[in-house]
Every structure is written in structure tokens, then in C-alpha cells.
TISE-313255 format. One record per residue (C-alpha): x, y, z; residue in three letters. Coordinates in steps of 0.5 Angstrom, whole numbers, plus 2048, in hexadecimal, padded with zeros to 3 digits. Example, Ala and Ser with C-alpha at 12.3 -4.5 7.8 and 13.67 -1.06 7.14 Angstrom:
! TISE-313255
8197F7810ALA81B7FE80ESER
! end
This chain:
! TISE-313255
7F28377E8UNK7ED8317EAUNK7EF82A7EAUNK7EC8247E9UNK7F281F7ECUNK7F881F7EFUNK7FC8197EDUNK8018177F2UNK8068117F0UNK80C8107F6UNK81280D7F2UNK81980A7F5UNK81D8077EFUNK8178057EAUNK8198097E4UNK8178047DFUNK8108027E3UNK80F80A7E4UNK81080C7DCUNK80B8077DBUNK8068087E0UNK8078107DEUNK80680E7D6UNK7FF80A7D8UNK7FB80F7DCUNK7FD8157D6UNK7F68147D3UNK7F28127D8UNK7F38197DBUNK7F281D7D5UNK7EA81F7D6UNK7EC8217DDUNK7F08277E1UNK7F58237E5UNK7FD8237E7UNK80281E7E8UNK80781E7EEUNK80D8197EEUNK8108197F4UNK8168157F5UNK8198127FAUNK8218137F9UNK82180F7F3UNK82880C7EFUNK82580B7E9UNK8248107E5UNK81D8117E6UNK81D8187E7UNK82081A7E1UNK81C8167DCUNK8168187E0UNK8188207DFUNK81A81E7D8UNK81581B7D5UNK80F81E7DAUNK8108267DAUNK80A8267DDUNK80A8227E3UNK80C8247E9UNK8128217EDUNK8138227F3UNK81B81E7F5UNK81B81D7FCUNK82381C7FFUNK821816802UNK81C810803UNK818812809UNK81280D807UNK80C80C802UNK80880F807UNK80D816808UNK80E817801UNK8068167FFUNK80581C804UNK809820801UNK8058207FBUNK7FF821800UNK801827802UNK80282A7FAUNK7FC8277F7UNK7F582A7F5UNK7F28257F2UNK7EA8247F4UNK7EC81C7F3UNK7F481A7F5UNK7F68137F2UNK7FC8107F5UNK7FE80B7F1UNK8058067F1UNK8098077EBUNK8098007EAUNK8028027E7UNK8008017E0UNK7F98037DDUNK7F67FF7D7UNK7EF8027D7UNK7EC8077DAUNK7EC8097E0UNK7EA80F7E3UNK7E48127DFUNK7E180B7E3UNK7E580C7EAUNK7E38157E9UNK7DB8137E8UNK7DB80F7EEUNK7DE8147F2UNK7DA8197F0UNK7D38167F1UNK7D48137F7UNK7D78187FDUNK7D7812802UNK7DD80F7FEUNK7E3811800UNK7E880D7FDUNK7E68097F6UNK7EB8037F3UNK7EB7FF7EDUNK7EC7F87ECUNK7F47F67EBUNK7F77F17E6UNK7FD7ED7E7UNK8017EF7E1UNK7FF7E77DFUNK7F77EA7DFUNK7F77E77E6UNK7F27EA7EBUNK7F67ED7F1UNK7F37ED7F7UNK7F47F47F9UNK7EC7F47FDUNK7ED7F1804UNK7EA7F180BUNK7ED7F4811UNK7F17EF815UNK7EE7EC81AUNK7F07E681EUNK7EE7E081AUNK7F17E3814UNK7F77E6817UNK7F97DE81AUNK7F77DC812UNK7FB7E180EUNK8017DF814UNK8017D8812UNK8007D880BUNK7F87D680AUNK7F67DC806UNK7F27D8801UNK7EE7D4807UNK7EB7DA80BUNK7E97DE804UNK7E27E1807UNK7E67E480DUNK7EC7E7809UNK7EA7E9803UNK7E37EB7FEUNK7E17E87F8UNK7E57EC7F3UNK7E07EC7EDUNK7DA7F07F1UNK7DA7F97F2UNK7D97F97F9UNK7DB7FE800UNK7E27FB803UNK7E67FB809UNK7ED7FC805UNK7EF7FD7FFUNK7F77FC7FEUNK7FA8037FDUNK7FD8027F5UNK7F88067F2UNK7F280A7F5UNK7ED8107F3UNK7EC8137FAUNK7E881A7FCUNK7ED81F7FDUNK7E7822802UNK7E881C805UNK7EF81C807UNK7EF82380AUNK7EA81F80FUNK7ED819811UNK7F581B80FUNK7FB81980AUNK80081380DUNK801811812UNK809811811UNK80B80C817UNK809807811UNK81080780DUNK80C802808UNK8077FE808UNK8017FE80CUNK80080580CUNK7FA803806UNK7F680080CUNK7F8806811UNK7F580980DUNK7EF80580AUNK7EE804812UNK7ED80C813UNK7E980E80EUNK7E4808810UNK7E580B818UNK7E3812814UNK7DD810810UNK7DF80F80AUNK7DD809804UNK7E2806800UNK7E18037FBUNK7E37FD7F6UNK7E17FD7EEUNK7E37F77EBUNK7E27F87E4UNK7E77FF7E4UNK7ED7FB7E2UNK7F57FD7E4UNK7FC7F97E3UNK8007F97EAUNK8077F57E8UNK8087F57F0UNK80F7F57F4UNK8137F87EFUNK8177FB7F4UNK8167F67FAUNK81A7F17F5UNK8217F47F8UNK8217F27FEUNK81B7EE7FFUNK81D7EC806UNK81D7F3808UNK8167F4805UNK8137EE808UNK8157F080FUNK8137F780EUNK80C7F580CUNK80C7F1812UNK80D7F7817UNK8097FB813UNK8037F6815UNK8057F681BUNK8057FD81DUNK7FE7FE81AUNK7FB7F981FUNK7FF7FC824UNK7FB803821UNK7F3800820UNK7F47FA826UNK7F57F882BUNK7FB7F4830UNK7F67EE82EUNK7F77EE826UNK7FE7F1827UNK8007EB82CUNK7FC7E6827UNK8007E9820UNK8067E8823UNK8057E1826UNK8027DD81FUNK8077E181BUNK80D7DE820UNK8097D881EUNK8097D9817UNK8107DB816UNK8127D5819UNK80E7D0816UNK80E7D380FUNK8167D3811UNK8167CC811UNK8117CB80BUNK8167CE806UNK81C7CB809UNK8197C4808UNK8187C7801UNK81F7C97FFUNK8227C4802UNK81E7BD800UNK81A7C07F9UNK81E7C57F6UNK8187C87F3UNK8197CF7F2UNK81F7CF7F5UNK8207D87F5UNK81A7D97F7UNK81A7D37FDUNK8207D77FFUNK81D7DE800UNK8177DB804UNK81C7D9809UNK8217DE80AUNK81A7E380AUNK8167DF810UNK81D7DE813UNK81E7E6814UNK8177E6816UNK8177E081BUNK81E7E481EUNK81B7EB81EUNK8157E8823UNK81A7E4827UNK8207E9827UNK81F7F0825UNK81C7F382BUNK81F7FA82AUNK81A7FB825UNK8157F7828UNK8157FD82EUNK814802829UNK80E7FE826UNK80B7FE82DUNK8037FF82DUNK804804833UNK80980982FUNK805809829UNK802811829UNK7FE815824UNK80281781EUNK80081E81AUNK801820814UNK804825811UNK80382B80DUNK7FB82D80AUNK7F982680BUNK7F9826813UNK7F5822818UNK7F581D81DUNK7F4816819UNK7F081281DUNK7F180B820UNK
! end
């Protein structure tokens, strides 16, 4: 049978994000041939259960363990059928709809590759889910703390349609052509920065991405990194250094080490001073410090890993099953 869309939604003990975003998307797919896949991270809470009961038709795929986001998005990769693939967060809510617009675009512009909407907080804030790829000026703002001041050199006007560098991976529309072309995840990134991996390999192969502002989404955002937030922060740290370890050069990668030591240790400071003196917010002071201290001592001490993030040893990577193919670099 034919399929429009593959929706894919990786779940690690979300079930209540999950059941929601599964709620959401019911109507917006009714006028087209799609299927569902969940596919879960070895979850605790019940999630598999309440999908199977309340979901029939939804396909679960249970995984023993966590072996990633990127592992368990190329599992569905390999089973899925859809013209167009969907991955999306299960933290994701729809509140209009979406893929009448994102499938229209998609059909009648070939070039594009992967095609996003606008992502709300749940407050109807506007996330920056648009970005540019790092480069020296904006690794050294973001390592410091100066996001805002260095707009035009990390981020797009998020109000206007336009062709992107990345576009965060918590809901995109992408060609299923295309990934046969460039290839599924690169597995080394456990989390994060596998959505820029990616973004970087479907420019490299020729592919348009593209940002349509007025398609809407609610993104919740870290409901599963809320549990051990210092894990996760650390986490997204290496990942980040791994992508410049992947797409850079030793330049860049020396670069991003030394600024993040210096940020590491001036926002150390900074919290410290806050906590101590100002007692303003004092939990979330209190966090900040304990997550630029762990990465402060991971560039300082942990050399072990440090050796195995090592530019020289990072090797092509294949992917498995009917999506093969070298990624590109």
C-alpha cells in the first residue's frame, strides 16, 4: 500500500508527553496514507502499555536499551515506507494544522530536503529552532554567554519563509528519497547534535532545507533531560564537540575547547557570586554551578574520553539495513 508519511517519535519515559503528542496528530493525518512508529528507549514508565492500549494501530517498536536517539530513529528508518518521514519529539504538540502545509511544500519543491515549522514555547513564545552553522565568532558568543549580542551571526529572523543552515531536530518533514541519498543518523551522537550532523549532510548532498513560519507546533522541551540535568548538559557538550571534530578542522575544535574552558569558568564564577550574595533563584543558581563545574573538570581532567573524541580517530560510519550509505563529511 502506498504511504504518504512515516511518522517516527523516539520515547524514553515521556508517556504523558507521548499520549499527548499521539492525541494531537490524530486529525491532521486523516486525508493522508501514513503510519505511526514509537519507538521506545527501554522506558520504566509505562509508556509502551498505554500506547499499545490506547494506540492499536500504532507501531511500537520496545528496544532492551537505550542505545540513543540517533539508534532508535534508524531502526524505524529501516521499516518505514513513507514518501515523506516525520521525526518528531514526543514532547511535541499540534495545535493547527501541519502537514496539509509541510506535505504541499514538499511536493512542489523537489530541491527540499527537510521542511520545518515555526516551534512555540508552551508560553507562545517563539524558539529559536533556526540556526547557523558554528563558526568561530558564534562558537566563542555562545561559549560565553553572549547569544543575544551576536544575532545576525547565530540565528535568522524567525518571522520570514526562508532556506536554513539547521533546523533543530524536534519536528521535521524530510524526503525519504533524500535519505536514502545522504544516509539515517549517525549513531556516535547518543543525543544531540545529530540534528546539525545531519542538516551539515543534506547541504553537502545538495539539499534545500527550509523554515515556514507561519506552520505552528508546541515543543515543551527537555522533558526527559529534567532528570538529571547535569548529565544531559554534559552530554550536549560532547556531542557538540564531536560534530566540529566531524565537519572541522583541528582549528575549530582547539577553538571550542578553549573558549568553553574559559566560559566554563567565568559563568562558575558568575553563579557562585549569584548564590552566595543575591540569593536570587537560588535552585536554578545552584544547578548552573554544578553544570559548568562538571564541564570545566571534563576539559581539565577527563582525558580518557578526551582520546576518544580524538579528530584523527573519528572514521566514517555506515548505516545499517536498506538505508546504506557512506554519510558524508
Amino acid at each position: 500500500m502506498h504511504i504518504d508519511i512515516s511518522i517516527i517519535i523516539v520515547n524514553w519515559n515521556t508517556k504523558s508527553f507521548l499520549l499527548q503528542c499521539l492525541a494531537s496528530i490524530q486529525d491532521d493525518l486523516k486525508n493522508y496514507q501514513h503510519e505511526i512508529f514509537v519507538v521506545d528507549n527501554a522506558s520504566t514508565d509505562g509508556s509502551v502499555c498505554a500506547v499499545k492500549n490506547r494506540y492499536p494501530q500504532v507501531k511500537v517498536l520496545e528496544l532492551s536499551e537505550n542505545h540513543g536517539f540517533s539508534y532508535a530513529n534508524n531502526i524505524a528508518l529501516q521499516q518505514c515506507r513513507g514518501k515523506y518521514v516525520c521525526l518528531m519529539n514526543p514532547d511535541i504538540q499540534l495545535i493547527e494544522p501541519i502537514f496539509p502545509n509541510l506535505f504541499e511544500w514538499m511536493e512542489n519543491h523537489p530541491e527540499t530536503g527537510i521542511c520545518a515549522p515555526r516551534v512555540l514555547n508552551a508560553d507562545n513564545a517563539t524558539q529559536k529552532s533556526i540556526r547557523k552553522f558554528p563558526n568561530n565568532v558564534n562558537i566563542f558568543a555562545r561559549a560565553i554567554g553572549l547569544d543575544r549580542f551576536f544575532q545576525k551571526t547565530m540565528f535568522y529572523n524567525m518571522h520570514h519563509a526562508q532556506t536554513v543552515d539547521i533546523i533543530h531536530g524536534c519536528f521535521w518533514l524530510i524526503r525519504h528519497t533524500a535519505i536514502k541519498i545522504v544516509g539515517g543518523l549517525d549513531e556516535r551522537f547518543f543525543l544531540y547534535a545529530e540534528d546539525l550532523d545531519w542538516c551539515k549532510r543534506f547541504h553537502t548532498a545538495g539539499y534545500v532545507l527550509m523554515y515556514l513560519p507561519y506552520v505552528r507546533i508546541i515543543h515543551y522541551g527537555g522533558a526527559a533531560s529534567r532528570s538529571a540535568p547535569t548529565k544531559y548538559f554534559l552530554q550536549q557538550f560532547r556531542s557538540s564537540l564531536l560534530y566540529l571534530q566531524k565537519h572541522g578542522n583541528k582549528f575549530i575544535v582547539n577553538w571550542f575547547l578553549m573558549v568553553n574552558l574559559f566560559g566554563f569558568l567565568v559563568k562558575l564564577i558568575g553563579h557562585s557570586l549569584v548564590f552566595l550574595f543575591l540569593r536570587l533563584k537560588a535552585s536554578e543558581s545552584r544547578q548552573k554551578i554544578h553544570n559548568n563545574l562538571a564541564g570545566l573538570c571534563w576539559v581539565l581532567f577527563d582525558r580518557n574520553i578526551a582520546a576518544k573524541l580524538n579528530h584523527n580517530r573519528i572514521k566514517e560510519f555506515t548505516i545499517r539495513g536498506d538505508i546504506k550509505g557512506k554519510q558524508t563529511s
